[in-house]
C-alpha positions as YAML, in Angstrom:
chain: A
units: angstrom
residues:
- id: 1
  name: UNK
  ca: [102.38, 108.00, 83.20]
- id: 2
  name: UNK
  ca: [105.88, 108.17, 83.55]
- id: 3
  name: UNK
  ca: [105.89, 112.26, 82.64]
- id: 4
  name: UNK
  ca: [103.53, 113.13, 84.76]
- id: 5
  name: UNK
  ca: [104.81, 110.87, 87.73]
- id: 6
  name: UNK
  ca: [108.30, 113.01, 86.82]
- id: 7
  name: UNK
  ca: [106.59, 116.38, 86.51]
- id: 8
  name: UNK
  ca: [105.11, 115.96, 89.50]
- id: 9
  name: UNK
  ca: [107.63, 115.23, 91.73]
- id: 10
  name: UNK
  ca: [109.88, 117.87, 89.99]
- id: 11
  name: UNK
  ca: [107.78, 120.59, 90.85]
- id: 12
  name: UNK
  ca: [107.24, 119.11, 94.61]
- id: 13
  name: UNK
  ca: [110.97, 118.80, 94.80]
- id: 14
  name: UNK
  ca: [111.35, 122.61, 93.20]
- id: 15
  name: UNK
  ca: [108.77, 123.59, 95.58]
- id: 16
  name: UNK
  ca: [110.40, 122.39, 99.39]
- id: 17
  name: UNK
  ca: [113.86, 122.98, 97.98]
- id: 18
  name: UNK
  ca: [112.49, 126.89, 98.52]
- id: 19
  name: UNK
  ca: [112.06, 125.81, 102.46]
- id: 20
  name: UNK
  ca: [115.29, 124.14, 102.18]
- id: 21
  name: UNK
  ca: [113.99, 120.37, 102.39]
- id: 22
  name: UNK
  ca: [114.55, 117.59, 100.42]
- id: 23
  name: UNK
  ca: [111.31, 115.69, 99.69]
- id: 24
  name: UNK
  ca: [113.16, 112.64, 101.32]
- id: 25
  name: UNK
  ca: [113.90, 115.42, 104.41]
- id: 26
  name: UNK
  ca: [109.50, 116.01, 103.94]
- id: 27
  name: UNK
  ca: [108.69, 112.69, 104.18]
- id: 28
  name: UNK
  ca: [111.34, 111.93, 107.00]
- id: 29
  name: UNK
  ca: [109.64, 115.08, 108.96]
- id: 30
  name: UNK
  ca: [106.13, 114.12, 108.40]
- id: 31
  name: UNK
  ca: [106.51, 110.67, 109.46]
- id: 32
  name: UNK
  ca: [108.18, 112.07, 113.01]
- id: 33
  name: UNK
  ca: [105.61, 114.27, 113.33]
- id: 34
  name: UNK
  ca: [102.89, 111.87, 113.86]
- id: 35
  name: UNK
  ca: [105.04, 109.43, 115.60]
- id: 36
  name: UNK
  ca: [107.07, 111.62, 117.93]
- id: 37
  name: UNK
  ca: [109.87, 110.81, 119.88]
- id: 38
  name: UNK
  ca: [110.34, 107.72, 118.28]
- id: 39
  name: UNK
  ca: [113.51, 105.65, 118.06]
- id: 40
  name: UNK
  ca: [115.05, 105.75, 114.67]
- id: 41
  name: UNK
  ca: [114.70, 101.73, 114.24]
- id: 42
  name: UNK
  ca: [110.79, 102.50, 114.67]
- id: 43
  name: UNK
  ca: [110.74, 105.40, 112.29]
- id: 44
  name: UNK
  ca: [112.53, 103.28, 109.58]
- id: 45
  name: UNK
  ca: [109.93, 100.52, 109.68]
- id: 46
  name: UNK
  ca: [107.14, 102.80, 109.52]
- id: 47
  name: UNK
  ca: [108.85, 104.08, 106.27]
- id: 48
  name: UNK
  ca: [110.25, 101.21, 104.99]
- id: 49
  name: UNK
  ca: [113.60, 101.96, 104.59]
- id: 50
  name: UNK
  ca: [116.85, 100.92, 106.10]
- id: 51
  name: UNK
  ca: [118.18, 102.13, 109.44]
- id: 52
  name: UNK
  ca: [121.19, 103.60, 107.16]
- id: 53
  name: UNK
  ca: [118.69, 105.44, 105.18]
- id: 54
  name: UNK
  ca: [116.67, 106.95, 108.66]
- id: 55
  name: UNK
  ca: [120.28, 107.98, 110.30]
- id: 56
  name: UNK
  ca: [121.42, 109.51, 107.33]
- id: 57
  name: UNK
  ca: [118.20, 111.85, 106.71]
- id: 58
  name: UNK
  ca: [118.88, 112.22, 110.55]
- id: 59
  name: UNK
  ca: [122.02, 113.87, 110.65]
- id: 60
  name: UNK
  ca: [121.01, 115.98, 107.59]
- id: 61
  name: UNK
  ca: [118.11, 117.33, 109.26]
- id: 62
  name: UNK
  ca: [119.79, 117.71, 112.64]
- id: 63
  name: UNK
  ca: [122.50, 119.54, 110.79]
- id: 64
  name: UNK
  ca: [119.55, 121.85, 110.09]
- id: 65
  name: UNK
  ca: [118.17, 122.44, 113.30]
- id: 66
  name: UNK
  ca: [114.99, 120.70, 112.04]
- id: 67
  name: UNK
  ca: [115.33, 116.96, 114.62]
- id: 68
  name: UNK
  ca: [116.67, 116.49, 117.75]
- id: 69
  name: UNK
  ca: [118.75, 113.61, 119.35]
- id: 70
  name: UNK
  ca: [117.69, 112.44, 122.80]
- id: 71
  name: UNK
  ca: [119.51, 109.95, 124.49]
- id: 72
  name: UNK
  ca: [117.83, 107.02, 125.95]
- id: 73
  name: UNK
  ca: [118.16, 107.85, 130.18]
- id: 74
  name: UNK
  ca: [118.31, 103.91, 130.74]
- id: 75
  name: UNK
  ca: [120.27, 102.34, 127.36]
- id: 76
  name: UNK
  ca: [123.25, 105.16, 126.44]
- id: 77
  name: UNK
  ca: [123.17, 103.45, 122.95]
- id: 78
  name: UNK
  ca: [119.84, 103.83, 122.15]
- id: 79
  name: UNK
  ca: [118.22, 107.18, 121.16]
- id: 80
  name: UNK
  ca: [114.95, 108.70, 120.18]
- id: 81
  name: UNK
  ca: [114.46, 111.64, 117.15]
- id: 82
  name: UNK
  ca: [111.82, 114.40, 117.70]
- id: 83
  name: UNK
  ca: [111.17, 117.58, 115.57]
- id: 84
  name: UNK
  ca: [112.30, 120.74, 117.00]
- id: 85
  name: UNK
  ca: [110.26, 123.60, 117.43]
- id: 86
  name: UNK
  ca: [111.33, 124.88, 113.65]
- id: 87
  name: UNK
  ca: [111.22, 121.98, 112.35]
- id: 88
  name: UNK
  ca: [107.68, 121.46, 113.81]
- id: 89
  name: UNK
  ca: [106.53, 125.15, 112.87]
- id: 90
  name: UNK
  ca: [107.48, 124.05, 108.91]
- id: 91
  name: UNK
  ca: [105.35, 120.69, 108.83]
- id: 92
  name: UNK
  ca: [101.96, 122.65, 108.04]
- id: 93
  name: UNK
  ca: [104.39, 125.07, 105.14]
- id: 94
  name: UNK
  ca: [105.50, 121.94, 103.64]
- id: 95
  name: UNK
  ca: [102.31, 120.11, 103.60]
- id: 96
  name: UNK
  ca: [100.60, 123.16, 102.08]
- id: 97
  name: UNK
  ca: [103.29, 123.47, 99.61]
- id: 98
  name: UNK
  ca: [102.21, 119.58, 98.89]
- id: 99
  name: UNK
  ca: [98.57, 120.24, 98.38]
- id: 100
  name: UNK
  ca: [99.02, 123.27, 96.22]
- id: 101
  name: UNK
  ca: [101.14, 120.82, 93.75]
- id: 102
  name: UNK
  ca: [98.70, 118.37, 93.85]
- id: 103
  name: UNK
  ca: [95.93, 120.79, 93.44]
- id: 104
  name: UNK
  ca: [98.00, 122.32, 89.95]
- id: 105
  name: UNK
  ca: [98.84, 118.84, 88.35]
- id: 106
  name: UNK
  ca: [94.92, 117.51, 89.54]
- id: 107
  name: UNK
  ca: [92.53, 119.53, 89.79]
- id: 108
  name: UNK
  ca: [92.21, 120.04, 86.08]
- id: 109
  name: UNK
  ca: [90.43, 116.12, 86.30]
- id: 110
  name: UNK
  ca: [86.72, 115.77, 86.84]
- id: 111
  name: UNK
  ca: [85.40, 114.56, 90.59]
- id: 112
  name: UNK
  ca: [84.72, 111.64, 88.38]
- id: 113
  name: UNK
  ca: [88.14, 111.26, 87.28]
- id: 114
  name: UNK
  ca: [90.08, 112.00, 90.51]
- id: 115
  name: UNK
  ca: [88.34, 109.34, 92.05]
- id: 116
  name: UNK
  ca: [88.64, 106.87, 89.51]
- id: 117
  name: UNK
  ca: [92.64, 107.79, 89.11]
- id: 118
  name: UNK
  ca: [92.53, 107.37, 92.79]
- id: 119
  name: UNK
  ca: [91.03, 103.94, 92.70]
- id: 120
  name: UNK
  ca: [93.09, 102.93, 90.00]
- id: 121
  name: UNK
  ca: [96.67, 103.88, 91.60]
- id: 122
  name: UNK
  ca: [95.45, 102.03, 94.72]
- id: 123
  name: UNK
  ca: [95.21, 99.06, 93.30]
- id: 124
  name: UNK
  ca: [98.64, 99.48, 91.34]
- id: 125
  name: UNK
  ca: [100.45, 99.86, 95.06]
- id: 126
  name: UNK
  ca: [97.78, 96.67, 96.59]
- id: 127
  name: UNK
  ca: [98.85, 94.74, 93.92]
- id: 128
  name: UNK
  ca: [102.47, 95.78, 94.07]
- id: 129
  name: UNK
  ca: [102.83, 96.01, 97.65]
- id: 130
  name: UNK
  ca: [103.69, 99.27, 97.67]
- id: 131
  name: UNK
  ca: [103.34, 100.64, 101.24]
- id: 132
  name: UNK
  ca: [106.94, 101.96, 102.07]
- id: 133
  name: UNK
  ca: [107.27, 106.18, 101.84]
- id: 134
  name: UNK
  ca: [108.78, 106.73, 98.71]
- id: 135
  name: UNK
  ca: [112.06, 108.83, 98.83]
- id: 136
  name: UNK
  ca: [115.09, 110.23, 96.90]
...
């Protein structure tokens, strides 16, 4: 399990390196997407990860042009993160690039098997709780 878990994300990680993302910067971006503009506290819940974590994919991907800050009109302290229009344009490149690796590493299984790996790493994250985004 372990060397396919490993080859997988390797080539994913191979693969948005090429657009110049981390897959923590991917996961980051999609989550905004959906949720956008959202204050970073929110965005770190949804993920699961510490506010340290969020700020710090923050200011890497507004370093790239990819999120924008906007400050909050009645709170100064408070802010909210949003993609920009590039960083918007790459969501559907990146998510392609995430279904073609999926597609090389799985689509070798049976319908039949797909769906019963499927069911059977569902249960592993039930039964481990595992509902945060995984990252770097």
């Amino acid at each position: 399990m372990r060397m396919v878990s490993n080859a997988v994300s390797q080539e994913f990680a191979r693969k948005v390196a090429g657009q110049d993302v981390t897959v923590a910067e991917w996961s980051f971006m999609r989550a905004l997407y959906d949720l956008e503009p959202v204050p970073p506290s929110v965005l770190a819940e949804k993920m699961g990860m510490t506010k340290g974590a969020i700020s710090k994919l923050a200011e890497r991907l507004l370093a790239k042009g990819l999120v924008v800050r906007t400050e909050n009109k009645d709170d100064k302290r408070a802010h909210s993160l949003s993609l920009t229009n590039e960083g918007r344009d790459k969501i559907p490149v990146l998510a392609a690039l995430a279904d073609e690796n999926d597609a090389e590493f799985f689509d070798t299984l049976t319908r039949e098997e797909h769906e019963t790996l499927n069911r059977i790493l569902k249960i592993l994250a039930e039964r481990r709780g595992l509902d945060a985004t995984p990252v770097d």
